[in-house]
N, CA, C and O of each residue as an XYZ file, in Angstrom:
684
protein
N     -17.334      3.534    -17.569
C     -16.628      2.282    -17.793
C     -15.159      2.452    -17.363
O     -14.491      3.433    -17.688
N     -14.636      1.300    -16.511
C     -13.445      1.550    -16.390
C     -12.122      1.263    -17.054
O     -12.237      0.168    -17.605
N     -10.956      1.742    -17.239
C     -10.504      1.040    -18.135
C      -9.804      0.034    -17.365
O      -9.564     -0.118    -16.167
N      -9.513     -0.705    -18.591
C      -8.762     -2.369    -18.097
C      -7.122     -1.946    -17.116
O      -6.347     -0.991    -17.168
N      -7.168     -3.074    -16.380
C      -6.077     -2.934    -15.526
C      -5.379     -4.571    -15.106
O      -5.995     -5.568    -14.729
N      -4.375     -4.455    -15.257
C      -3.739     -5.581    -14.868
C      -3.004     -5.457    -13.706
O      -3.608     -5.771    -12.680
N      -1.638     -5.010    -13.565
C      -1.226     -4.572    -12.739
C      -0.380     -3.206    -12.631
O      -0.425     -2.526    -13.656
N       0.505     -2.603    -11.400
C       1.817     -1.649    -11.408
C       2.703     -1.753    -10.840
O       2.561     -2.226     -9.713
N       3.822     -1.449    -11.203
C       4.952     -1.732    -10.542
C       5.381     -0.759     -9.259
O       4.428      0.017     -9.333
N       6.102     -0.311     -8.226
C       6.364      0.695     -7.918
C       7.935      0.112     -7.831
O       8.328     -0.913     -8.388
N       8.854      1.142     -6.875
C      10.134      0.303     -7.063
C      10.432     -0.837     -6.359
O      11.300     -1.598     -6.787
N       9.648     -1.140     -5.013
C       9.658     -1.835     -4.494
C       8.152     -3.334     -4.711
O       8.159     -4.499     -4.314
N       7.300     -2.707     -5.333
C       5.847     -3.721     -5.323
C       5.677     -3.974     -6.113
O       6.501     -3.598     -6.947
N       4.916     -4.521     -6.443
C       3.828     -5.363     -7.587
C       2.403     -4.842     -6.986
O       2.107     -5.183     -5.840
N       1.370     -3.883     -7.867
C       0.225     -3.603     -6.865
C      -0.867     -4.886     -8.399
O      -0.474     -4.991     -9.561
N      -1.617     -5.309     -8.065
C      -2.382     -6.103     -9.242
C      -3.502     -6.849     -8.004
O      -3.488     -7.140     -6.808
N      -4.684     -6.937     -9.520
C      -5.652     -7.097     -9.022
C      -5.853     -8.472     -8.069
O      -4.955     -9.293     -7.879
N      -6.852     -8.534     -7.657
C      -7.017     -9.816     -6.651
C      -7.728    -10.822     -7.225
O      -8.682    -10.434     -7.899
N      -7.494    -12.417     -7.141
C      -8.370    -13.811     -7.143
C      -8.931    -13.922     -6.376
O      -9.035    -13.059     -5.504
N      -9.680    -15.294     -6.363
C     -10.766    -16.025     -5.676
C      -9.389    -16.652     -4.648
O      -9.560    -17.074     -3.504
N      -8.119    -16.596     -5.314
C      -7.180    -17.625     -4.589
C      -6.689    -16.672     -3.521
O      -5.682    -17.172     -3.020
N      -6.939    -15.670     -3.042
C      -6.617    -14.396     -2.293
C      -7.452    -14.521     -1.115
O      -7.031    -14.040     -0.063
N      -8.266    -14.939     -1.137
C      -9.639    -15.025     -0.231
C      -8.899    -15.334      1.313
O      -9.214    -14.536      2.195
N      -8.086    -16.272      1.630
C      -7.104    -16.371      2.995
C      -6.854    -15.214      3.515
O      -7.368    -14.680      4.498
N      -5.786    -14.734      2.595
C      -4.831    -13.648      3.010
C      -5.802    -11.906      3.351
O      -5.417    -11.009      4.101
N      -7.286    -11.935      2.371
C      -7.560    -10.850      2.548
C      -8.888    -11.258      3.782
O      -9.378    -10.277      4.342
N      -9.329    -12.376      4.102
C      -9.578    -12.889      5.302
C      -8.852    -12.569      6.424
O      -9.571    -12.140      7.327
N      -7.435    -12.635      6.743
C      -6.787    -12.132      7.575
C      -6.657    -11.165      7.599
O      -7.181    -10.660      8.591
N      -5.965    -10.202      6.690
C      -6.155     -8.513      7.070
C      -7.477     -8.363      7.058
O      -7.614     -9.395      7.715
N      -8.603     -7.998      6.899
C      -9.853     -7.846      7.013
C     -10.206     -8.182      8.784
O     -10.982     -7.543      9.495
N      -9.457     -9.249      9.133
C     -10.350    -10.006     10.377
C      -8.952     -9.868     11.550
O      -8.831    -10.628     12.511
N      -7.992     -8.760     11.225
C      -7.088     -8.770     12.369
C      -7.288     -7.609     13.165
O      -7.053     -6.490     12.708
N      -7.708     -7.794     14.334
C      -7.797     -6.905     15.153
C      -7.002     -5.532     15.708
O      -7.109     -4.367     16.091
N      -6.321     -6.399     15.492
C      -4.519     -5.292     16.193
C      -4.567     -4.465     14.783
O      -4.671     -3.239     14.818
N      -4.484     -5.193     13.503
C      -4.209     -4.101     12.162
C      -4.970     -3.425     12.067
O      -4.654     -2.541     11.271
N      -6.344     -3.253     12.647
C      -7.489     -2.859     12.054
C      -8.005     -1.589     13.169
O      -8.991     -0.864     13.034
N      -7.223     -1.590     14.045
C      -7.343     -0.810     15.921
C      -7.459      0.645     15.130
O      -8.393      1.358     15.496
N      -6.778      1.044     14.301
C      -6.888      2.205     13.552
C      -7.743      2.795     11.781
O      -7.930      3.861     11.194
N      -8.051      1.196     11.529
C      -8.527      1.187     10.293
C     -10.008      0.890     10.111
O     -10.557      0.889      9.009
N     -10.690      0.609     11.402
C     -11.990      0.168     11.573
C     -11.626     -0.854     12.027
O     -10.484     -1.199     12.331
N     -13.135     -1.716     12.141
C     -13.057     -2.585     12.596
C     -12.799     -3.611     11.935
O     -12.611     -3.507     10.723
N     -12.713     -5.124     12.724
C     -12.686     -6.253     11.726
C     -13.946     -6.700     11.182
O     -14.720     -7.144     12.030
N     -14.404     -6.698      9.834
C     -15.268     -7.576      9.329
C     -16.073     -8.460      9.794
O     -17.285     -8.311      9.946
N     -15.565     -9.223      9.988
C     -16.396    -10.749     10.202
C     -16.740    -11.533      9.463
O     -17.302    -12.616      9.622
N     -16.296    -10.829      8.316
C     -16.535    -11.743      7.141
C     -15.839    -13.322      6.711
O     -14.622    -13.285      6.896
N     -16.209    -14.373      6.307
C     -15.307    -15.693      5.975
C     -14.706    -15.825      5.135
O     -15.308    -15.466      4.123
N     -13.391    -16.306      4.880
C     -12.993    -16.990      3.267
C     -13.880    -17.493      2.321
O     -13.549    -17.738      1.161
N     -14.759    -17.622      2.679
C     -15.655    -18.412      1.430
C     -16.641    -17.094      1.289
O     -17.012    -17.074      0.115
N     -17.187    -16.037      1.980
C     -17.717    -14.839      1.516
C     -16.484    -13.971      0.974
O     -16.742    -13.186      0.062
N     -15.737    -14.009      1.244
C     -14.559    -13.232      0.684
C     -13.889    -13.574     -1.087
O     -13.479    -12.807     -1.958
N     -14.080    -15.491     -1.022
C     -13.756    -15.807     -2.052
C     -14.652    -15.055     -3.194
O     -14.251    -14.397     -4.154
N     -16.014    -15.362     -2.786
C     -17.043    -15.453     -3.482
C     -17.092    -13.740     -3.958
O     -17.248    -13.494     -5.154
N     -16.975    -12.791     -3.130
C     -16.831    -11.248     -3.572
C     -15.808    -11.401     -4.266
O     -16.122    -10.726     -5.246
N     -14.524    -11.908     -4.538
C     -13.228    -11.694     -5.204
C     -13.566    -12.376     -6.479
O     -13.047    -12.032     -7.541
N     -14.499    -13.416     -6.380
C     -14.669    -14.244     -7.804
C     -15.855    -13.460     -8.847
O     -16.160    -13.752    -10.003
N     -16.398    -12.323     -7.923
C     -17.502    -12.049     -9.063
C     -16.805     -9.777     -8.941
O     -17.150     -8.879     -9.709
N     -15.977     -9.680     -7.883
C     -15.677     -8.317     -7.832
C     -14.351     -8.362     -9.492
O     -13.491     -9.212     -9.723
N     -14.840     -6.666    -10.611
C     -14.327     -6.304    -11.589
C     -13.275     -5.178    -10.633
O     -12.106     -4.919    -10.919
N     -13.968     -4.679     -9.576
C     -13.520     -2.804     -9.239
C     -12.281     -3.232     -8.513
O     -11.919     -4.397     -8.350
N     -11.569     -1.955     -8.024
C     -10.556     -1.720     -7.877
C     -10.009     -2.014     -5.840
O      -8.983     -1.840     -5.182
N     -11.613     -2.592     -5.530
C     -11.764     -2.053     -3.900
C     -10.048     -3.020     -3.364
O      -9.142     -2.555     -2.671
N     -10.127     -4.391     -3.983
C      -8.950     -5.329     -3.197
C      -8.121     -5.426     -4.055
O      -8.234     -6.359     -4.851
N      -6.677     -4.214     -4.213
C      -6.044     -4.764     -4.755
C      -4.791     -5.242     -3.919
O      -4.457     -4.689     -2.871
N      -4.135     -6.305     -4.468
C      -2.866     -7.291     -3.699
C      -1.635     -6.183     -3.865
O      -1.560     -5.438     -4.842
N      -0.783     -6.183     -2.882
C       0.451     -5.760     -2.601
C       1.581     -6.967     -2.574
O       1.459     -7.852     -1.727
N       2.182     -6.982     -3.084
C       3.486     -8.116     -3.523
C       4.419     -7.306     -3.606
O       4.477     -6.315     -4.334
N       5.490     -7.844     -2.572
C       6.965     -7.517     -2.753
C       7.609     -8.049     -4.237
O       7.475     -9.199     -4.655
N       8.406     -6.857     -5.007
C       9.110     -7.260     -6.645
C       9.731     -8.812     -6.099
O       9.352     -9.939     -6.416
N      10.798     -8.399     -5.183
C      11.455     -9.599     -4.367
C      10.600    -10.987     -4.450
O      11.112    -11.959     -5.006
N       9.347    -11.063     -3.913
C       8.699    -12.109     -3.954
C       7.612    -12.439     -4.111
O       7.045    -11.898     -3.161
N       6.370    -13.330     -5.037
C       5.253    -13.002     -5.043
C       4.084    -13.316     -3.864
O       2.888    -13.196     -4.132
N       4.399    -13.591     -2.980
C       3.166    -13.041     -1.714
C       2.945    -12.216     -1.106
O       3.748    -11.395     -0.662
N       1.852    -12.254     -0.962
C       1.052    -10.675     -0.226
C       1.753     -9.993      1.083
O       2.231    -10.585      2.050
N       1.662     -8.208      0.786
C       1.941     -7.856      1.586
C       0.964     -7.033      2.091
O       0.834     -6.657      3.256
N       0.572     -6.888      1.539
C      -0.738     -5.794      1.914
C      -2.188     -6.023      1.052
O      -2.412     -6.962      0.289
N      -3.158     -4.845      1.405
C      -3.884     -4.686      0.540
C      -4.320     -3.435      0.266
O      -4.427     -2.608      1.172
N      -4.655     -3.115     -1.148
C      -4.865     -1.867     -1.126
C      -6.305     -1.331     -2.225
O      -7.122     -2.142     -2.661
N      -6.345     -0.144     -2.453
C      -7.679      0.114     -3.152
C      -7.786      1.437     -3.851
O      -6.949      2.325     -3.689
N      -8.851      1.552     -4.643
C      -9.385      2.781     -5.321
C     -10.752      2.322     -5.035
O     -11.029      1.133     -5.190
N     -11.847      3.384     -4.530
C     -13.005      3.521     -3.605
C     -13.917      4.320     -4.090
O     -14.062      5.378     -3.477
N     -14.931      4.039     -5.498
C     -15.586      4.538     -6.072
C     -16.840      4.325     -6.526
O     -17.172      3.140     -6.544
N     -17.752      5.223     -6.950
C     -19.161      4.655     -7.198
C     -19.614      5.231     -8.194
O     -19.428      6.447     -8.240
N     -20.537      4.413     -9.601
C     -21.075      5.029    -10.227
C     -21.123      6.581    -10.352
O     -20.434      7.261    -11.112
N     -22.079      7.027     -9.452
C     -22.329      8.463     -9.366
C     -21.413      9.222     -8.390
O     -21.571     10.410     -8.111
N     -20.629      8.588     -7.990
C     -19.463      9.437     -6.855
C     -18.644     10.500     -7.789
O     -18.042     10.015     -8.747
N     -18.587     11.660     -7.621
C     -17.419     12.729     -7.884
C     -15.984     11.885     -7.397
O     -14.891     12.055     -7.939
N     -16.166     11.221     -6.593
C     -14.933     10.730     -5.578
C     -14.147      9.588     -5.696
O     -14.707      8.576     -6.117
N     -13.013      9.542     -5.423
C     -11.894      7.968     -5.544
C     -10.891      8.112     -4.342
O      -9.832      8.701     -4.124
N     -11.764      7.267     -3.663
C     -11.184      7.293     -2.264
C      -9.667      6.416     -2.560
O      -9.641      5.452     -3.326
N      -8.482      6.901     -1.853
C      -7.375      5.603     -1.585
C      -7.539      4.689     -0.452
O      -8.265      5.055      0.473
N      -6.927      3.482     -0.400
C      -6.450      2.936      0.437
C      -5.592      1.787      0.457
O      -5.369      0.849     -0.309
N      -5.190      2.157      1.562
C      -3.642      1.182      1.604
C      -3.952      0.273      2.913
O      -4.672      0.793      3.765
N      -3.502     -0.954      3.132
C      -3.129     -1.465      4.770
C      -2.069     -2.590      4.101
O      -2.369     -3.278      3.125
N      -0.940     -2.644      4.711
C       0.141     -3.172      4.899
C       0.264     -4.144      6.201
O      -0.165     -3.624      7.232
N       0.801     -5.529      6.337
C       0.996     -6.266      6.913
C       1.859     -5.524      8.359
O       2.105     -4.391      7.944
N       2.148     -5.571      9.111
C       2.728     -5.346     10.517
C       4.395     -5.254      9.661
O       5.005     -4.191      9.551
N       4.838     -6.406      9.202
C       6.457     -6.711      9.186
C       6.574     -5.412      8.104
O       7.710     -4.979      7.910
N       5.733     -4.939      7.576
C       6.519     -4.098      5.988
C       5.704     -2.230      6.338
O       5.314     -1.322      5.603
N       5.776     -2.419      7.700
C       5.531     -1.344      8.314
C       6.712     -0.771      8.301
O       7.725     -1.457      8.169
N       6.783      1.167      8.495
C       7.819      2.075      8.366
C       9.277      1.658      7.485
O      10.424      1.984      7.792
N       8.844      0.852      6.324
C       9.813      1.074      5.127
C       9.201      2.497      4.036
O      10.003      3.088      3.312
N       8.494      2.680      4.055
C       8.109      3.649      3.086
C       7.234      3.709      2.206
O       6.764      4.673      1.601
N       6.866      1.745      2.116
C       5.834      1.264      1.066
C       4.765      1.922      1.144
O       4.343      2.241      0.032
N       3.967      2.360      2.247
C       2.726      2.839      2.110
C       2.539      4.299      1.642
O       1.376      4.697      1.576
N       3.470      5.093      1.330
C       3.544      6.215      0.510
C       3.763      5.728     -1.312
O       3.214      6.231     -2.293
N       4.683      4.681     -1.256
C       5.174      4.064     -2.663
C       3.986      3.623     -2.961
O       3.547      4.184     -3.965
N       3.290      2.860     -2.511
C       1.820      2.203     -3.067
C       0.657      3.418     -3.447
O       0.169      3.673     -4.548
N       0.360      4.176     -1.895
C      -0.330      5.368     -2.310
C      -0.386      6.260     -3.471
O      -1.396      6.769     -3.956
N       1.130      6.411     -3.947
C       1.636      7.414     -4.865
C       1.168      6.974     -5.983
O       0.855      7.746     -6.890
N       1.006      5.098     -6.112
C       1.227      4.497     -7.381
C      -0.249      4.533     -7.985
O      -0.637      4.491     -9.152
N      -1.215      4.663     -6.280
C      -2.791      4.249     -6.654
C      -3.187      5.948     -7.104
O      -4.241      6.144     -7.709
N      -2.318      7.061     -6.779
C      -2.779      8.213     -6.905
C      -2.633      8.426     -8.767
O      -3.349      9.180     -9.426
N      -1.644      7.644     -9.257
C      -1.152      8.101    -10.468
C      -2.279      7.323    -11.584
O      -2.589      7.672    -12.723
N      -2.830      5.924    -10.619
C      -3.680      4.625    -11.283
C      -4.827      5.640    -11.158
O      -5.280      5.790    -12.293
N      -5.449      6.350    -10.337
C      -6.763      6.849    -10.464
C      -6.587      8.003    -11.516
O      -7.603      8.096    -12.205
N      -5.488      9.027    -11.895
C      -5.615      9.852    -12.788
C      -6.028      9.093    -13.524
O      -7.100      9.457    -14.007
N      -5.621      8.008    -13.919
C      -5.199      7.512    -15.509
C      -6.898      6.577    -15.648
O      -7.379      6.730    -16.771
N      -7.628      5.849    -14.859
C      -8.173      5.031    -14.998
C      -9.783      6.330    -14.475
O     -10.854      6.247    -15.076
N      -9.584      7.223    -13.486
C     -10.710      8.410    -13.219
C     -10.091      9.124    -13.442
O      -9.552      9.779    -12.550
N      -9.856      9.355    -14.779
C      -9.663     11.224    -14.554
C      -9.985     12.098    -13.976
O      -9.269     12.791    -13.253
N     -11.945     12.316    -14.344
C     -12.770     13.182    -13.845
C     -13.307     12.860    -12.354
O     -14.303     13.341    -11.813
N     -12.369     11.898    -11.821
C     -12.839     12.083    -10.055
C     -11.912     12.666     -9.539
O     -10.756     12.885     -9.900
N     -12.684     12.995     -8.355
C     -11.424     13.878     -6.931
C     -10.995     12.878     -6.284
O     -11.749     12.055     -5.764
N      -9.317     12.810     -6.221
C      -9.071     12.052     -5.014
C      -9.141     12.293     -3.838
O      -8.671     13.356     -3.434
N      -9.703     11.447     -3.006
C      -9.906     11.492     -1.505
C      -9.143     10.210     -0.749
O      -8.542      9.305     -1.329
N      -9.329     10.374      0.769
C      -8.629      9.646      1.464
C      -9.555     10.128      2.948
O     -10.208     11.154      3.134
N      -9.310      8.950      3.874
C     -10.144      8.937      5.213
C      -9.221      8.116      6.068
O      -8.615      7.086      5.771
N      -9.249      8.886      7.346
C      -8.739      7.902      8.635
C      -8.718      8.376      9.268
O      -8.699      9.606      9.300
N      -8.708      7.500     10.254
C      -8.851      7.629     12.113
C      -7.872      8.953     12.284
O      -7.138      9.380     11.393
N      -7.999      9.467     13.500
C      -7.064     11.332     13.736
C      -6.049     10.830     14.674
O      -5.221     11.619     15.128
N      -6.036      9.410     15.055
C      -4.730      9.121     15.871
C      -3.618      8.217     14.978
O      -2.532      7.850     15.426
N      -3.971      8.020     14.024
C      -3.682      7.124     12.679
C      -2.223      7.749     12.129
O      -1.964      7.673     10.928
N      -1.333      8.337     13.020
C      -0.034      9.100     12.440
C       0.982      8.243     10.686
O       1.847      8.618      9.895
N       0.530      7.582     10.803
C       1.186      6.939      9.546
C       0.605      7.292      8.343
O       1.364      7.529      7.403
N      -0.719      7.384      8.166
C      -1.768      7.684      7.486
C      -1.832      8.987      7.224
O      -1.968      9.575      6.150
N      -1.689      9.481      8.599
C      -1.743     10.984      8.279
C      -0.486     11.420      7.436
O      -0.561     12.090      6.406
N       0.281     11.114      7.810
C       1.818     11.521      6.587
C       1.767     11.193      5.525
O       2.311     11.930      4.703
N       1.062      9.878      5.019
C       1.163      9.021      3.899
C      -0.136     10.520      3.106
O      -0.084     11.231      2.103
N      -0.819     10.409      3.895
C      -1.934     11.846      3.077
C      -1.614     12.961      2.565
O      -2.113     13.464      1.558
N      -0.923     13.315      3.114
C      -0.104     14.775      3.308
C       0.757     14.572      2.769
O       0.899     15.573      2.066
N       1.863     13.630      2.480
C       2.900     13.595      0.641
C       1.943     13.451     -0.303
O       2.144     14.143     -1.300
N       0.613     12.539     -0.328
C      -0.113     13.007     -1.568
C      -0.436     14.000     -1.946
O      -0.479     14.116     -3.170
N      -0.858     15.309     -1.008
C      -0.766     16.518     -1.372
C      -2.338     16.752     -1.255
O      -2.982     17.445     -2.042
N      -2.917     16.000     -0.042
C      -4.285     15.758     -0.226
C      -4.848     17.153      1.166
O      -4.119     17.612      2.045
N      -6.020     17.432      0.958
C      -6.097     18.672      2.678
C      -6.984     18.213      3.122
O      -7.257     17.180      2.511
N      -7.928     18.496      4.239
C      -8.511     18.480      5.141
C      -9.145     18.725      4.754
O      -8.900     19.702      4.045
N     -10.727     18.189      4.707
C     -11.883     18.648      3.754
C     -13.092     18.185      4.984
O     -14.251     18.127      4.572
N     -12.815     17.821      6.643
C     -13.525     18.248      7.443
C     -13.944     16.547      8.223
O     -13.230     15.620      7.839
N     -14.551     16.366      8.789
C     -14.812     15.138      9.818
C     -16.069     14.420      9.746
O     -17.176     14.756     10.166
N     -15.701     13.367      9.137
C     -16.802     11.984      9.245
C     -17.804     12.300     10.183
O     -17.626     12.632     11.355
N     -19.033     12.153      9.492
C     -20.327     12.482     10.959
C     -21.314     11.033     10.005
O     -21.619     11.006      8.813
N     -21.516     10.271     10.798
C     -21.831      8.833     10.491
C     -22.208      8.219     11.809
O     -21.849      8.557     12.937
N     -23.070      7.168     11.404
C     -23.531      6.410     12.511
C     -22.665      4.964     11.835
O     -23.548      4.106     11.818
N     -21.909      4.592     11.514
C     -20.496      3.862     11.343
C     -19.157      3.773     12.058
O     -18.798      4.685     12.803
N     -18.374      2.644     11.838
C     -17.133      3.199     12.506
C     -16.119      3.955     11.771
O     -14.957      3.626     12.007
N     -16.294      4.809     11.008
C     -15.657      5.793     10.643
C     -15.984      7.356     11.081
O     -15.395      8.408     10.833
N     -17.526      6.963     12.060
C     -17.275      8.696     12.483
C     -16.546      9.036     13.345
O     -16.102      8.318     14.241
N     -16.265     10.608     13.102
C     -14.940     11.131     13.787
C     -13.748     10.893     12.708
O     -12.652     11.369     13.004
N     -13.876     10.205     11.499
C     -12.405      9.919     11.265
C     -12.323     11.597     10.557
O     -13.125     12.527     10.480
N     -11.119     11.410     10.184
C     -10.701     13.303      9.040
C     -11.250     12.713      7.755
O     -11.202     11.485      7.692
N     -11.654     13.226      6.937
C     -12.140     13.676      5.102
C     -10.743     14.049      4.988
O     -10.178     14.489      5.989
N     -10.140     13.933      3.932
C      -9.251     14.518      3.238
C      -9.664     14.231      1.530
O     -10.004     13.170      1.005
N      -9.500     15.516      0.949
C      -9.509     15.664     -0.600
C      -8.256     16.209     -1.637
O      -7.501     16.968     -1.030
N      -7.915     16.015     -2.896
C      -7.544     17.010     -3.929
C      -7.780     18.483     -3.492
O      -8.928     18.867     -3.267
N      -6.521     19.464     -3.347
C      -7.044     20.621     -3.255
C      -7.744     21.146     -4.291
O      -7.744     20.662     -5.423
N      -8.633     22.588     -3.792
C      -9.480     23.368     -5.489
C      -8.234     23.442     -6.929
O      -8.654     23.264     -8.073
N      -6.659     23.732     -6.657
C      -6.569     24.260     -7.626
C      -6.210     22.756     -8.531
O      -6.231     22.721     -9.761
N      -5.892     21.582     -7.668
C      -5.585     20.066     -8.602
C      -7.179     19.122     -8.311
O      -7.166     17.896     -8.204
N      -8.334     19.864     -8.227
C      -9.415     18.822     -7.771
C      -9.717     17.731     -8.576
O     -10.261     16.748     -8.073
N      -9.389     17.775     -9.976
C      -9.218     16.287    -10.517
C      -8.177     15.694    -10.502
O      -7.220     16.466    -10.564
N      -7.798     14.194    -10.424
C      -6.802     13.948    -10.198
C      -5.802     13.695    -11.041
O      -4.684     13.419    -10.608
């Protein structure tokens, strides 16, 4: 069971969960090509399948990024887990304009501290493309290693595994 969550602050965001009224905005990141050149592909999914997952989704997969400054979306981000998974994957994607301020380490950091507290007993993990240089840094201040290469008939094979090292493997 997970525990309850509303939202977190970081110094710059607001990270909190997502509505049915979100369904636009995570329609667009989901379905932008150019954002997605490194993150997979686009979906294809509609606002009204999107609404409809946001109106009945409890988990952690879409959460909203909001500037403190103002409340609309800047991103979206996640904790990536399953029943029986050892694992709590991160993820972050940030809008184009709120690229190389720093947020996507500030958010990461915030979802790394949200999974201790909400999975203790999972390992954090993280995945992405090997040309993905933003990602790769944002991984590597989490303090996360190389735990070996996506082999999938998906568009994530080829990407890097990264995990919790042995001596912090819970998070």
């Amino acid at each position: 069971m997970m525990k309850p969550f509303s939202y977190v602050t970081t110094v710059n965001t607001r990270i909190r969960m997502s509505t049915p009224d979100d369904a636009p905005f995570v329609t667009a990141i989901e379905n932008d090509a150019d954002l997605k050149q490194l993150l997979g592909e686009p979906s294809g999914k509609s606002e009204e399948s999107y609404r409809k997952f946001l109106s009945a989704s409890k988990d952690l997969r879409f959460l909203i990024v909001e500037p403190l400054a103002g409340g609309f979306p800047i991103g979206l981000c996640g904790l990536l887990t399953g029943l029986s998974s050892d694992d709590c994957e991160v993820r972050v994607i940030l809008t184009k304009d709120y690229w190389g301020r720093g947020l996507g380490t500030e958010v990461a950091t915030a979802l790394k501290k949200l999974a201790a507290d909400i999975f203790p007993s999972k390992v954090l993990t993280a995945k992405t493309h090997p040309d993905n240089a933003p990602s790769l840094a944002i991984i590597s201040r989490l303090g996360l290693v190389l735990d070996g290469t996506v082999s999938s008939d998906s568009r994530d094979n080829g990407w890097l595994n990264f995990r919790a090292p042995l001596a912090t493997r819970t998070i």
